[in-house]
C-alpha positions in Angstrom: -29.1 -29.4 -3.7 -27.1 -26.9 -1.7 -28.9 -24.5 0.7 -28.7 -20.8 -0.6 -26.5 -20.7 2.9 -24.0 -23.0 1.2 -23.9 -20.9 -2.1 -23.8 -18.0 -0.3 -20.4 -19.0 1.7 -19.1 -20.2 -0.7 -19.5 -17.4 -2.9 -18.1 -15.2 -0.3 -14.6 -17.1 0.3 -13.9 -17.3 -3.7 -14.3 -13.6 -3.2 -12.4 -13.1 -0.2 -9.7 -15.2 -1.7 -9.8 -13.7 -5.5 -9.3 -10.6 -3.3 -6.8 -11.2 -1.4 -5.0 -12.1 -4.1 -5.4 -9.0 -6.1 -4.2 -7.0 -2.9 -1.2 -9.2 -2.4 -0.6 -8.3 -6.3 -1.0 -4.6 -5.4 1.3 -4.1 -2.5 4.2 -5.8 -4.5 3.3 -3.9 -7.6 3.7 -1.2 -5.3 7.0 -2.2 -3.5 8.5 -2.9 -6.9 7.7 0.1 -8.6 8.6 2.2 -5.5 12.0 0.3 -5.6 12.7 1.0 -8.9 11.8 5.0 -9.0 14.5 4.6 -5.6 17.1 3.1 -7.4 16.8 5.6 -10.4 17.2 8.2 -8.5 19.7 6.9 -6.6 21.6 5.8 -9.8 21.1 9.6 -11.2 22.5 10.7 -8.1 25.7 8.8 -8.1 26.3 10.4 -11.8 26.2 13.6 -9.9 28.4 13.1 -7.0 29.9 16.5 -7.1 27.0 17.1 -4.6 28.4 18.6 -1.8 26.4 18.8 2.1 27.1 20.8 4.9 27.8 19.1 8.1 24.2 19.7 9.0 23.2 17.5 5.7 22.0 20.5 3.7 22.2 20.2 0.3 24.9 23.0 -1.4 25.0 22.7 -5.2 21.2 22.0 -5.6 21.8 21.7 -9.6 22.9 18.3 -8.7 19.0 17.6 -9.5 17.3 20.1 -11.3 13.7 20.8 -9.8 12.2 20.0 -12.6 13.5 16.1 -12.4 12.4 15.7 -9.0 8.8 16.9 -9.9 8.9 14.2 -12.4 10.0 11.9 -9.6 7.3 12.9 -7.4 4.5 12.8 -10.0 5.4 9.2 -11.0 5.3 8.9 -6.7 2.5 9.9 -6.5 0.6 7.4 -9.5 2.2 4.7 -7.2 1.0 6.2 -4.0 -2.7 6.5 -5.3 -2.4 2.5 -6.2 -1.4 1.7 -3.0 -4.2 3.4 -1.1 -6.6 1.9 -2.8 -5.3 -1.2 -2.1 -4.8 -0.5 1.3 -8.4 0.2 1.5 -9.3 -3.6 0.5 -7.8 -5.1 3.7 -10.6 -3.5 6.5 -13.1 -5.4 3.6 -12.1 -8.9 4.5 -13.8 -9.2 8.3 -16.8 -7.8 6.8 -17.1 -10.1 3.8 -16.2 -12.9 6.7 -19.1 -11.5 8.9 -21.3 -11.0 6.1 -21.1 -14.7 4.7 -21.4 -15.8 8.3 -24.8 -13.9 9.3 -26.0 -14.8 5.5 -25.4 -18.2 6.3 -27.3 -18.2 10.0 -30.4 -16.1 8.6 -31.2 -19.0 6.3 -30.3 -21.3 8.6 -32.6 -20.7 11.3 -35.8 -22.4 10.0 -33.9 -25.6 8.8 -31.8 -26.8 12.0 -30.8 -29.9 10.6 -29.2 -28.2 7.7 -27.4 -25.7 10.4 -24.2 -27.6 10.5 -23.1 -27.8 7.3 -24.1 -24.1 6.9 -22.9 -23.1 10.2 -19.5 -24.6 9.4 -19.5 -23.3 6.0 -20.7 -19.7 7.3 -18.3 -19.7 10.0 -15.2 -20.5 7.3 -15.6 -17.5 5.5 -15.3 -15.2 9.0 -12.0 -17.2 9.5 -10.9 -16.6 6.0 -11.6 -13.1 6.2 -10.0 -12.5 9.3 -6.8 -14.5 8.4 -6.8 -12.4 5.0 -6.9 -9.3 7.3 -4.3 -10.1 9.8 -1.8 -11.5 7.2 -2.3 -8.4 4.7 -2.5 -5.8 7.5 0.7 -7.4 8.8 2.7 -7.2 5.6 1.1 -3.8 5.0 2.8 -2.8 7.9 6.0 -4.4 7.7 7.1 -3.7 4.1 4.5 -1.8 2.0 3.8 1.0 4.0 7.4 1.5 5.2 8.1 1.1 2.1 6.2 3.7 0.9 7.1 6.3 4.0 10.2 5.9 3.3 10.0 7.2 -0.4 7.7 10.1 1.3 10.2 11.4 3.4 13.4 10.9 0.6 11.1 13.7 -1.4 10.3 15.7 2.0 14.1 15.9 2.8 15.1 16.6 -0.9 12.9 19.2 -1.3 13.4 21.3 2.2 17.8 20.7 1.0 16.5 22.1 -1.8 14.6 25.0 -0.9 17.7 26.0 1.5 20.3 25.9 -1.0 18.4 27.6 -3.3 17.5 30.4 -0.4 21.2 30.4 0.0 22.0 30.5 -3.5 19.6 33.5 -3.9 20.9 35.3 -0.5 24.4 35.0 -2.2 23.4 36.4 -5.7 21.9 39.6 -3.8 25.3 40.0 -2.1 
């Protein structure tokens, strides 16, 4: 029979694992769905490319989205954004499942030293895993979905300041 430190370990990378998997689903759930609310709106756009700039890449017909479209836009941005930090808030977790199964594992250990390997080696398999899990989901976090995502953040910040100028030019001009 298996030492509770055994079960224990074991327990903790099926979870580590199971999770890590569920955030890998996330971020590209994310990515996709961010891609795809990019391309609409980009797809919209070219239907409307009587949109004229100014040199200084201010927006001067601002009808060519109506406020009320990019609202939508940002509301369905912002369901997406909430997924992804809460996904983003299961990588930090992985270490500490890793250091949990691995002080788990030595705590029951102690009394039964000829038993420590197996534990030891088990224990010390789910700080790996949970530190692999963090590095490699951290890392793509950082590469794609995040830049991904700030991207998408500052498309909306620069379409709505071009729109708030125009539209203060638009109203200067109608008091004229």
């Amino acid at each position: 029979m298996e030492s509770l430190a055994i079960i224990i370990g074991h327990s903790i990378n099926g979870i580590i694992i199971a999770l890590a998997i569920i955030t890998i689903a996330g971020f590209a759930y994310v990515v996709m769905n961010i891609t795809k609310l990019r391309n609409t709106i980009d797809e919209k756009h070219k239907k409307n490319r009587s949109t004229e700039f100014t040199p200084g890449g201010i927006q001067k017909t601002p009808d060519a989205y109506t406020w009320e479209e990019t609202l939508e836009y940002k509301e369905e941005y912002n369901k997406i954004q909430l997924i992804y930090s809460t996904f983003e808030q299961f990588v930090p977790i992985f270490p500490l499942l890793g250091i949990l199964g691995t002080v788990a594992g030595l705590i029951q250990q102690l009394d039964h030293i000829d038993q420590m390997r197996e534990a030891l080696a088990v224990s010390m398999s789910t700080t790996f895993l949970g530190l692999i899990a963090a590095v490699v989901l951290k890392f793509a976090d950082a590469i794609l979905v995040s830049k991904t995502v700030n991207t998408m953040e500052m498309y909306f910040d620069t379409f709505e300041q071009n729109y708030q100028m125009a539209r203060d030019k638009h109203m200067l001009d109608t008091k004229d």
